[in-house]
C-alpha positions as CSV (number, residue, x, y, z in Angstrom):
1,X,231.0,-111.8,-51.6
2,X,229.1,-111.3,-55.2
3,X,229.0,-113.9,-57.5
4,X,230.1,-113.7,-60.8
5,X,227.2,-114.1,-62.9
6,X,226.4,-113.7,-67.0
7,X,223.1,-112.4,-67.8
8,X,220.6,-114.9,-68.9
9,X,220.1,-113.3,-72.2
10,X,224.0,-113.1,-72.9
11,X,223.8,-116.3,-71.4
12,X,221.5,-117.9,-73.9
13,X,223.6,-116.5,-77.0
14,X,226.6,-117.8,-75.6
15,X,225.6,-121.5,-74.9
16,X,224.2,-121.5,-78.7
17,X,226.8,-120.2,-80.2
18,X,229.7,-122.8,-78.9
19,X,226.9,-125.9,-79.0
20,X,226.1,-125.1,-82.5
21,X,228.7,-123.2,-84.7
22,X,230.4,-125.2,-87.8
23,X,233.8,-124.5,-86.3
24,X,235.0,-124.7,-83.3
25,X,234.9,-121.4,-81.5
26,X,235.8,-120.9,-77.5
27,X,235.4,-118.0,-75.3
28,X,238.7,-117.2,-73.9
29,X,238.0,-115.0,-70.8
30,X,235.0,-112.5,-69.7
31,X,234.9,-109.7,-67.5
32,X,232.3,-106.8,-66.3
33,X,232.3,-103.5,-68.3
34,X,229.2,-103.1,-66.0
35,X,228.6,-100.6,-62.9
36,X,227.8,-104.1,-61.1
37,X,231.5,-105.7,-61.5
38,X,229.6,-109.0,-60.9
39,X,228.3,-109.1,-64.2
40,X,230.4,-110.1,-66.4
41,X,229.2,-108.9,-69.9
42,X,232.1,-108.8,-72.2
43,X,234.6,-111.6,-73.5
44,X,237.0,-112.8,-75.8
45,X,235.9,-114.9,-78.9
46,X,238.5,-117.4,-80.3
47,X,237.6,-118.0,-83.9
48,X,240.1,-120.6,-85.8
49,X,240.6,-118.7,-89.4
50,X,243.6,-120.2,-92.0
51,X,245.1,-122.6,-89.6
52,X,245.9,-119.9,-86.6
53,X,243.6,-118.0,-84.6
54,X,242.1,-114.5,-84.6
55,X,240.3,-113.1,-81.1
56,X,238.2,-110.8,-81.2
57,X,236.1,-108.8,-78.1
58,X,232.3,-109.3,-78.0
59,X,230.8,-106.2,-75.9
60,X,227.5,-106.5,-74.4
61,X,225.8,-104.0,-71.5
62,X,224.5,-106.3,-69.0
63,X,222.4,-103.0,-68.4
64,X,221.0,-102.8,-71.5
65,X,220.5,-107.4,-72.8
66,X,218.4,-106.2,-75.7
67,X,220.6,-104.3,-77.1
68,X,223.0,-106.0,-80.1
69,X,226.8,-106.5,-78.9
70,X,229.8,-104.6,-80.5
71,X,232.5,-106.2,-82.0
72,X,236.1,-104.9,-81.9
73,X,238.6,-106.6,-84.2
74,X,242.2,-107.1,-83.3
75,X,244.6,-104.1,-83.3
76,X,246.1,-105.3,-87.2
77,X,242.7,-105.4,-87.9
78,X,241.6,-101.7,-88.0
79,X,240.9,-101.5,-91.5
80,X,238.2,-104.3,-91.3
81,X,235.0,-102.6,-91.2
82,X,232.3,-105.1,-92.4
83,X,229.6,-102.8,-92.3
84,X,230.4,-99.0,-93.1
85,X,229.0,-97.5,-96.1
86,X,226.0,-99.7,-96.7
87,X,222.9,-97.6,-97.7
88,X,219.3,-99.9,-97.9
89,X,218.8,-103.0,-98.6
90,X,222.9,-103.1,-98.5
91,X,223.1,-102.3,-94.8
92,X,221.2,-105.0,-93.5
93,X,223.0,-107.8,-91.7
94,X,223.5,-109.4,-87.9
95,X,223.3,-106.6,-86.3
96,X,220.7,-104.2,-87.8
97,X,218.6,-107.2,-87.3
98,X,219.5,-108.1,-83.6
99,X,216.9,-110.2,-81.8
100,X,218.7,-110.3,-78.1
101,X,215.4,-113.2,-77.3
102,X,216.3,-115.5,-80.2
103,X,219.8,-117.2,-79.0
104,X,220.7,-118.1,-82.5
105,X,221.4,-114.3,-83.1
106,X,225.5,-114.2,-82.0
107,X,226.0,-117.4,-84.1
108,X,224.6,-115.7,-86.7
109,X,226.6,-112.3,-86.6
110,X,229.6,-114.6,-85.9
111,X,229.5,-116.6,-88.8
112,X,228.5,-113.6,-91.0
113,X,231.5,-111.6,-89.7
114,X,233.9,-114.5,-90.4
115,X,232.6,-114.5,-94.0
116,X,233.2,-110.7,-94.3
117,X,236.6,-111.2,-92.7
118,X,237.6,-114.2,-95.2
119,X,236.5,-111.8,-98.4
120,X,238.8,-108.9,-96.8
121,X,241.8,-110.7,-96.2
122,X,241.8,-112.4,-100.1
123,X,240.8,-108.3,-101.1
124,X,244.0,-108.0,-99.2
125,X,246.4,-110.1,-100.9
126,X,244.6,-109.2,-104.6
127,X,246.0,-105.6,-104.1
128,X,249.9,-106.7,-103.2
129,X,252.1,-105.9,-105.9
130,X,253.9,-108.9,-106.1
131,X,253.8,-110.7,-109.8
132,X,253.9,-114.6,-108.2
133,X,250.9,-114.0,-106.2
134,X,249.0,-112.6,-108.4
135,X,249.5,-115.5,-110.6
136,X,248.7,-118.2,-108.2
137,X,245.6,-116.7,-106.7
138,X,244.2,-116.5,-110.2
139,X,244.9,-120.3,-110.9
140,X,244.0,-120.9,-107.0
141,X,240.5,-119.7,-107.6
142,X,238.4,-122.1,-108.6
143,X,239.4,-124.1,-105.8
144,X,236.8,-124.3,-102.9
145,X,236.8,-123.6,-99.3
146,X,241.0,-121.5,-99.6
147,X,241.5,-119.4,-96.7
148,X,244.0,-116.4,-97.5
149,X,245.7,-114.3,-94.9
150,X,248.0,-111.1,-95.3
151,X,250.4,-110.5,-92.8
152,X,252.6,-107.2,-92.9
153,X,255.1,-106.1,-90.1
154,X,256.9,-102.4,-89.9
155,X,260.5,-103.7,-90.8
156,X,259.3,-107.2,-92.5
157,X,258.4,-108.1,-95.6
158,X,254.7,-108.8,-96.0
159,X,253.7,-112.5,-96.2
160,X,250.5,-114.1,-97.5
161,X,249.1,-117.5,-95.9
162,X,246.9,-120.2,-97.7
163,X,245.2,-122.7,-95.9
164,X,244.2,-125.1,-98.7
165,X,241.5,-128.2,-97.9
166,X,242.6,-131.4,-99.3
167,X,241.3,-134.7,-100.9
168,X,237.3,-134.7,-101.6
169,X,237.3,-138.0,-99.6
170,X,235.0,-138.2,-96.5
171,X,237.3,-139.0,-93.7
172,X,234.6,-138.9,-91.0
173,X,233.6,-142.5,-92.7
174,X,237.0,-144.4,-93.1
175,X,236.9,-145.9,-90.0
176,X,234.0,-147.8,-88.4
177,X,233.1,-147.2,-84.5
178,X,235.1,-143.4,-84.7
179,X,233.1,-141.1,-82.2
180,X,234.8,-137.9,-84.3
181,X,232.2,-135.2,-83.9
182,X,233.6,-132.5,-86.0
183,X,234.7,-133.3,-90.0
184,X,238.4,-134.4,-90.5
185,X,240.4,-132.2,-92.6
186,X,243.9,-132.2,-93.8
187,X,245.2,-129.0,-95.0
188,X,248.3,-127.6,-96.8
189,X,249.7,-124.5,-95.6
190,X,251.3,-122.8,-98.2
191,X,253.4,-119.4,-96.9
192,X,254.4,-116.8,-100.1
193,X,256.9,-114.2,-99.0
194,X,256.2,-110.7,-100.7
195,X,258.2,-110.1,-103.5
196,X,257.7,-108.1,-106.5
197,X,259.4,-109.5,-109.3
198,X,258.6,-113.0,-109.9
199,X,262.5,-113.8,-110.6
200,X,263.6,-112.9,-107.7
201,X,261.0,-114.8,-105.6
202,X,262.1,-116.8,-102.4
203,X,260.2,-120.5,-102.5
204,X,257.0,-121.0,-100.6
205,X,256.9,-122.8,-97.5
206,X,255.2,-125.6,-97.1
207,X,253.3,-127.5,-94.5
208,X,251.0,-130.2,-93.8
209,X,248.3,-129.5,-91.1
210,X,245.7,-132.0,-89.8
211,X,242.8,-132.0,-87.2
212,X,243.7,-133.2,-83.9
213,X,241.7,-135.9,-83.8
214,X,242.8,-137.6,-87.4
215,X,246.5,-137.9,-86.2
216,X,245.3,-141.3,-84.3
217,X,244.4,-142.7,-88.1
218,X,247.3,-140.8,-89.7
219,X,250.3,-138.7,-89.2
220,X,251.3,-135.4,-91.2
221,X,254.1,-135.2,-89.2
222,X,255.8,-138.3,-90.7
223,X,254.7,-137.6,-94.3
224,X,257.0,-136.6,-96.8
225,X,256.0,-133.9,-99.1
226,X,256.5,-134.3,-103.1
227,X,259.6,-132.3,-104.0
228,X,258.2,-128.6,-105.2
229,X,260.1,-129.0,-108.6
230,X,261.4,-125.1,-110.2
231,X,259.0,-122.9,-111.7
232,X,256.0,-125.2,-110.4
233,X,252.5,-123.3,-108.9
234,X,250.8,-124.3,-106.4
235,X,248.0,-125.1,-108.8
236,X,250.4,-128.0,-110.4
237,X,251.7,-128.7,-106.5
238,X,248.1,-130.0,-105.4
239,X,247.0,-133.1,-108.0
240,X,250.8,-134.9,-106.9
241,X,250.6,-134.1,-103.2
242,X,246.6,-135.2,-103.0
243,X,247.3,-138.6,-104.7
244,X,250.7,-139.3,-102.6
245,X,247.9,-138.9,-99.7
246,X,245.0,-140.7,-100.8
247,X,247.6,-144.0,-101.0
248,X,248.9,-143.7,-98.1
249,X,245.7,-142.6,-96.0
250,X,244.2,-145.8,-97.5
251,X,247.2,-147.9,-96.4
252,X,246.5,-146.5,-92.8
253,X,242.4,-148.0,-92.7
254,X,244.1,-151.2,-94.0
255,X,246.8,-150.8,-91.2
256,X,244.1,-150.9,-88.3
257,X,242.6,-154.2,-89.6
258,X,246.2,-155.0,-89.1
259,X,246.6,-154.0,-86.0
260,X,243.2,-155.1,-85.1
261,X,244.0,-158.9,-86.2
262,X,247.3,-159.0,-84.2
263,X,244.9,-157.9,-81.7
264,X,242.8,-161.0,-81.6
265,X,245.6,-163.6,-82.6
266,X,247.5,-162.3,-79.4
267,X,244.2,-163.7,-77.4
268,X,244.8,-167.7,-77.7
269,X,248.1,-167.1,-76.2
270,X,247.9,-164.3,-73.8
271,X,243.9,-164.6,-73.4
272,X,241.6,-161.8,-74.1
273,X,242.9,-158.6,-73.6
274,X,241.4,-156.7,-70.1
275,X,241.7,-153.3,-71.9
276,X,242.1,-152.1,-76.1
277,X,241.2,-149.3,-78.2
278,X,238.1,-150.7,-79.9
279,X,238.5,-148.0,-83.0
280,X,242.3,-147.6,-83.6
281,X,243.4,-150.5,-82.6
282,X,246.6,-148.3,-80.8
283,X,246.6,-150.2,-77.5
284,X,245.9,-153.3,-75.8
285,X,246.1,-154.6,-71.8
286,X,246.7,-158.1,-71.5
287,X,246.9,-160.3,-67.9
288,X,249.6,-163.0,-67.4
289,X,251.2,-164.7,-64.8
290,X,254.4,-166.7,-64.3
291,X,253.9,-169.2,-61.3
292,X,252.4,-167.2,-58.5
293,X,253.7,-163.7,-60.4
294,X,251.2,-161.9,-62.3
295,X,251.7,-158.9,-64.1
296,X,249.7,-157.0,-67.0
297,X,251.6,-156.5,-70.5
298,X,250.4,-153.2,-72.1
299,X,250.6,-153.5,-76.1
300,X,251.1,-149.9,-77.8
301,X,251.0,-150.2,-81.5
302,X,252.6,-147.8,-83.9
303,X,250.4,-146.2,-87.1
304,X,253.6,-148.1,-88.7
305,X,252.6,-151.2,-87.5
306,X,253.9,-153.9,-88.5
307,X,257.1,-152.4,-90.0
308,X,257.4,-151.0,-86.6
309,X,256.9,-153.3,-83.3
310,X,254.5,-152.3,-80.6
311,X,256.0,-151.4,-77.5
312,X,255.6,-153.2,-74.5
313,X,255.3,-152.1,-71.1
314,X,255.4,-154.8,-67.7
315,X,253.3,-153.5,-65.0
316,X,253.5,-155.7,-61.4
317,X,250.4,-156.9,-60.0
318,X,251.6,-157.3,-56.4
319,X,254.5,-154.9,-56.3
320,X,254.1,-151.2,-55.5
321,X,256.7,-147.9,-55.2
322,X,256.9,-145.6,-52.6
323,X,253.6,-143.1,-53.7
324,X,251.8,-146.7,-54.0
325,X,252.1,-146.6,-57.6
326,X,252.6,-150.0,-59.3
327,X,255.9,-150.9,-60.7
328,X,256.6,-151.1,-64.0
329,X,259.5,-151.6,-66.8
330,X,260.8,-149.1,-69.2
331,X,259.7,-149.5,-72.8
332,X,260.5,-152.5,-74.2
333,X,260.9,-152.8,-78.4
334,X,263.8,-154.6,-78.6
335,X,263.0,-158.4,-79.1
336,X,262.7,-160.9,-82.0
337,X,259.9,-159.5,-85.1
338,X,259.4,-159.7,-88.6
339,X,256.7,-157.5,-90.4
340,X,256.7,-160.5,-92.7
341,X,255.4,-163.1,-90.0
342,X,251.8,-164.1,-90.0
343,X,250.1,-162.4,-86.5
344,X,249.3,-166.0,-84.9
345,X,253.4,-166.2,-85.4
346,X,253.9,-162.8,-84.2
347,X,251.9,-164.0,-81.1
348,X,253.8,-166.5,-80.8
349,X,257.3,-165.3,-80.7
350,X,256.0,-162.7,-78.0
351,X,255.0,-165.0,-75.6
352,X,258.3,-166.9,-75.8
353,X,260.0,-163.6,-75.1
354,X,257.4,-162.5,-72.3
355,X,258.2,-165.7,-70.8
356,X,261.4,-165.0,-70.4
357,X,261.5,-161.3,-69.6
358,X,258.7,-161.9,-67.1
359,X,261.3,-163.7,-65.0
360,X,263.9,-160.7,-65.2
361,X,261.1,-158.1,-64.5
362,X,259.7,-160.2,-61.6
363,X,263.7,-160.0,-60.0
364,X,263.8,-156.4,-60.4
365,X,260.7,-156.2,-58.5
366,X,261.6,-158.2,-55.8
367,X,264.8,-156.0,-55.5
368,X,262.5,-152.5,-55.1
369,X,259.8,-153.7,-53.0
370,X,261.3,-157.2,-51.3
371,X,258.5,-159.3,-49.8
């Protein structure tokens, strides 16, 4: 039975392109468009552009490594053609200068490509007839780093998509110890139905959309957005919306000290913790024992911390289910707090409660797995 295999060549542009691009790309699936099915020559590139996705196919000829890939664009893509009708100096890109032996070559054309796509789409949206958006992509302009998108469908009204970077802040360096490898953004999608008369137009929708990794410092999802008031642009939107987040993304650094002090005050009481989150300060894994019973208490702490209490889970030392697995309560966040108590009090109050509950949870234990 063959093996699947990529050509060493394709291979080469591949590994550079996912290990080095600025955003992060991933190939999808690859098959063989070769007379040797076994080598597989052809794949799908996912390329994140305006906060979605757009795939396109990258065709090589595992019979032919030198030569430069094609590219075919998705099917509501047809009218993108990056490179038709240059002449000269004009027609010289990626492609006319393909160098299959340097590997940096498909990052290049992929990059280059995305630029082309990014100037098509906003070419796009300048030729709508629509009075609104015309407007806010003029005062939208000198804003850096806007991602447009035009969507159209048969029996729809067209829409147009912004994807608008926010603060100027470096988020990468709020927080000490964070092993984030890619820059943390937070964007505002902003969706304008297609309408020509600027009377007449429906509001925009809004959205706040965040990297994966920056919803352990902060989360979009429970931020309220500043009322869009009548007759505002998007322009006027921005300044009120980036403010409201530069407070409250501050608040959330200040909340991990918090966290990170309840952290340590917990430890005279409780003793060091066996496990935490070193960077977030989200969880902590204390050991403790009533009489002969020991059981670990695992701490997960809200972003809302202290407002909101962490929850507490009981997990049996010496007691195990039916698949072996060790027992353990339900979530526990009912139980006496103040966010106005000092942490060494906080600490305190928890292991009078702990005490207590250890004895119930110890009881239901003996009922599942008696001794």
């Amino acid at each position: 039975m063959a093996i699947d295999t990529v050509p060493p060549l394709i291979s080469a542009q591949i590994s550079y392109l996912t290990a080095h691009c600025p955003f992060p790309v991933k190939v999808e699936k690859m098959w063989s468009g070769s007379k040797i099915p076994s080598l597989l020559d052809r794949f799908t590139l996912v390329i994140p552009f305006c906060l979605d996705f757009i795939r396109w196919d990258v065709i090589y000829n595992a019979m032919y490594p030198l030569a430069a890939p094609d590219i075919i664009f998705g099917p509501e893509d047809e009218m993108f053609q990056p490179y038709s009708g240059g002449t000269g100096k004009s027609s010289k890109n990626s492609l006319t200068d393909w160098n299959s032996k340097d590997p940096s070559r498909l990052l290049s054309l992929v990059i280059e490509l995305r630029n082309e796509y990014m100037a098509y789409q906003r070419k796009r949206i300048g030729e709508v007839d629509d009075e609104r958006l015309k407007f806010e992509v003029s005062t939208m302009l000198p804003r850096e780093g806007i991602e447009m998108h035009m969507s159209s469908v048969t029996d729809k009204p067209g829409e147009a998509r912004f994807a608008i970077p926010l603060l100027d802040m470096d988020l990468t360096k709020l927080v000490a110890g964070s092993t984030w490898r890619q820059p943390q953004k937070i964007y505002l999608q902003v969706v304008f139905p297609v309408c020509k008369t600027y009377s007449t137009a429906p509001p925009a929708h809004l959205k706040l959309i965040s990297s994966a990794e920056l919803k352990a410092l902060f989360s979009v999802e429970d931020f309220k957005l500043p009322t869009w008031l009548d007759g505002m642009c998007t322009a006027e939107y921005l300044p009120l919306l980036e403010e409201k987040l530069r407070i409250q993304i501050k608040e959330a650094v200040v909340s991990i000290e918090a966290r990170r002090t309840f952290i340590m005050r917990m430890a005279p009481v409780f003793g060091r913790p066996i496990e935490a989150d070193p960077v977030f300060c989200r969880r902590a894994t204390f050991l403790a024992s009533s009489g002969v019973f020991s059981f670990l208490v695992h701490f997960s702490i809200s972003l809302q911390f202290p407002k909101q209490q962490p929850a507490i889970v009981l997990q049996s030392s010496q007691h195990f289910n039916s698949q072996g697995a060790p027992i353990k309560s339900s979530n526990i966040t009912q139980y006496p707090w103040s966010p106005r108590w000092r942490p060494s009090q906080m600490a305190d109050r928890l292991f009078e409660f702990l005490a207590d509950e250890s004895l119930n949870f110890k009881k239901k234990c003996n009922q599942l797995n008696p001794q």
